[in-house]
C-alpha positions as CSV (number, residue, x, y, z in Angstrom):
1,X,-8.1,56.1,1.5
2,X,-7.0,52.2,0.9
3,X,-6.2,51.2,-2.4
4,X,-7.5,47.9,-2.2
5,X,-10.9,48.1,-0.3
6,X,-12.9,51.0,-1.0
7,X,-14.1,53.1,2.1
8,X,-18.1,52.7,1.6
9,X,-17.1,48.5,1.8
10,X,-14.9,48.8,4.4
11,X,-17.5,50.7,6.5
12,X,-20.3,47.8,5.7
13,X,-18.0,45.1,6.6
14,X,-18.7,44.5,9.9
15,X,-22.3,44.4,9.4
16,X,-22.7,42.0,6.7
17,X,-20.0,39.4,8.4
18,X,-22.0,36.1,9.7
19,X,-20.1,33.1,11.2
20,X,-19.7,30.2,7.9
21,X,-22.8,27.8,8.6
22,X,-23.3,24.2,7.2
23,X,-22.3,25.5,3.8
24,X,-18.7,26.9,4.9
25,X,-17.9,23.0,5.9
26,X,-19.3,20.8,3.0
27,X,-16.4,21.8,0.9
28,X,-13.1,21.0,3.3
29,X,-15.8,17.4,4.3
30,X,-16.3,16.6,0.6
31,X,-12.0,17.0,0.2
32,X,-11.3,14.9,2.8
33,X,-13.8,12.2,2.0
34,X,-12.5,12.1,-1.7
35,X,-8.5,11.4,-0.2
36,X,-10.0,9.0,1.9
37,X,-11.7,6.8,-0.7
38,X,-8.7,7.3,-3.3
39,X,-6.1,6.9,-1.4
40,X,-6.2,5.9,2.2
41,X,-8.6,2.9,1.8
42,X,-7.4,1.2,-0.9
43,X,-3.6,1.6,0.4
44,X,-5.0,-0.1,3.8
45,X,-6.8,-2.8,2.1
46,X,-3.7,-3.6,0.4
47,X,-1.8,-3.9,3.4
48,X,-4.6,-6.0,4.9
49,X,-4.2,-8.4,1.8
50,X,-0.9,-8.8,2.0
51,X,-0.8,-9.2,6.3
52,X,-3.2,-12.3,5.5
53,X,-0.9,-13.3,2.5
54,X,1.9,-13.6,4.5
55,X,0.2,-15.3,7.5
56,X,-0.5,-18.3,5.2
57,X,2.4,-18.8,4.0
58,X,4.0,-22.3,4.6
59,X,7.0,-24.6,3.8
60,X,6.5,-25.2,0.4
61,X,5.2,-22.5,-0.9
62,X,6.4,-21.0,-4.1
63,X,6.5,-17.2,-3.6
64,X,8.4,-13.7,-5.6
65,X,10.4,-11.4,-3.6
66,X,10.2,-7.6,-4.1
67,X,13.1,-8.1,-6.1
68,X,11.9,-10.6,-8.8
69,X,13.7,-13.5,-7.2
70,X,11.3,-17.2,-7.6
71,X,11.9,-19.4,-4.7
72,X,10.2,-22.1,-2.7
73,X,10.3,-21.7,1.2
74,X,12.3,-23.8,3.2
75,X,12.4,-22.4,6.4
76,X,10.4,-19.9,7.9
77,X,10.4,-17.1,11.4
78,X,9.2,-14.3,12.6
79,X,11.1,-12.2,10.1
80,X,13.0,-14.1,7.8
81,X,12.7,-17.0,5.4
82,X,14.7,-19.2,4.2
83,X,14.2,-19.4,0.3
84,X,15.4,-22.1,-2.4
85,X,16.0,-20.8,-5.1
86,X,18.2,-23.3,-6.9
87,X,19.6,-27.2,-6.0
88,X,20.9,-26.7,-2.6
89,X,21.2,-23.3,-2.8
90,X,19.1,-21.2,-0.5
91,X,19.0,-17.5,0.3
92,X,16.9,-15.5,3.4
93,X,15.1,-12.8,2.8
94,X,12.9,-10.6,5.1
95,X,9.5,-12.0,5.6
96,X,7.7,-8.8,4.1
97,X,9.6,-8.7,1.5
98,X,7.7,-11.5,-0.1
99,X,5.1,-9.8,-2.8
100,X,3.4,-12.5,-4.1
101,X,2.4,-16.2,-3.7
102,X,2.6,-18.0,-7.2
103,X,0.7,-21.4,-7.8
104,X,2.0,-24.6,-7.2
105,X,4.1,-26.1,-9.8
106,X,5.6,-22.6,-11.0
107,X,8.8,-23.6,-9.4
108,X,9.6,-26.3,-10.8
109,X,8.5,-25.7,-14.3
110,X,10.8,-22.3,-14.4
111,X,13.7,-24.7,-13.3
112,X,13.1,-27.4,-15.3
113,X,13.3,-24.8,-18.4
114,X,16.8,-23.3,-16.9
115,X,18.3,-26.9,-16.8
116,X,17.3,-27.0,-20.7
């Protein structure tokens, strides 16, 4: 005698077992398309955004490091760029380090303040 399954189940068991159908799939499906949409799309559209962000970028352009630093590029590689980020003083940084591109004239009004 088994104290977890009771010996009249136990002997039915193998006759009431049928393979999962349809039904035994919809859940672990329905999981996987709920990560997918919540996670995994928007994290690759994201990265997709900023791929084409950075494949615009030009000399010129005022952009914001990861680390909060506002700069105009000077110089730009493969992988690096060469940032201004003061008169005459310049600084490189990784090329996907950049975060954002900030409109024109951003630059120049932040420095003019720092002069005042």
């Amino acid at each position: 005698m088994s104290f977890f399954i009771s010996d009249a189940m136990a002997a039915a068991a193998p006759a009431a077992q049928q393979a999962p159908g349809i039904e035994g799939m919809l859940f672990p499906v329905g999981v996987l398309l709920f990560f997918y949409f919540l996670f995994l799309r928007p994290q690759s559209k994201r990265a997709k955004e900023k791929k084409q962000m950075l494949a615009t970028m030009t000399k010129g352009t005022e952009v914001v490091t990861s680390g909060g630093i506002l700069g105009k590029v000077a110089d730009l590689d493969d992988n690096f760029v060469k940032l201004e980020v003061g008169d005459n003083l310049f600084i490189q940084v990784q090329r996907h380090s950049i975060e954002n591109i900030m409109p024109k004239g951003t630059y120049k009004a932040i420095a003019k303040k720092a002069k005042v």
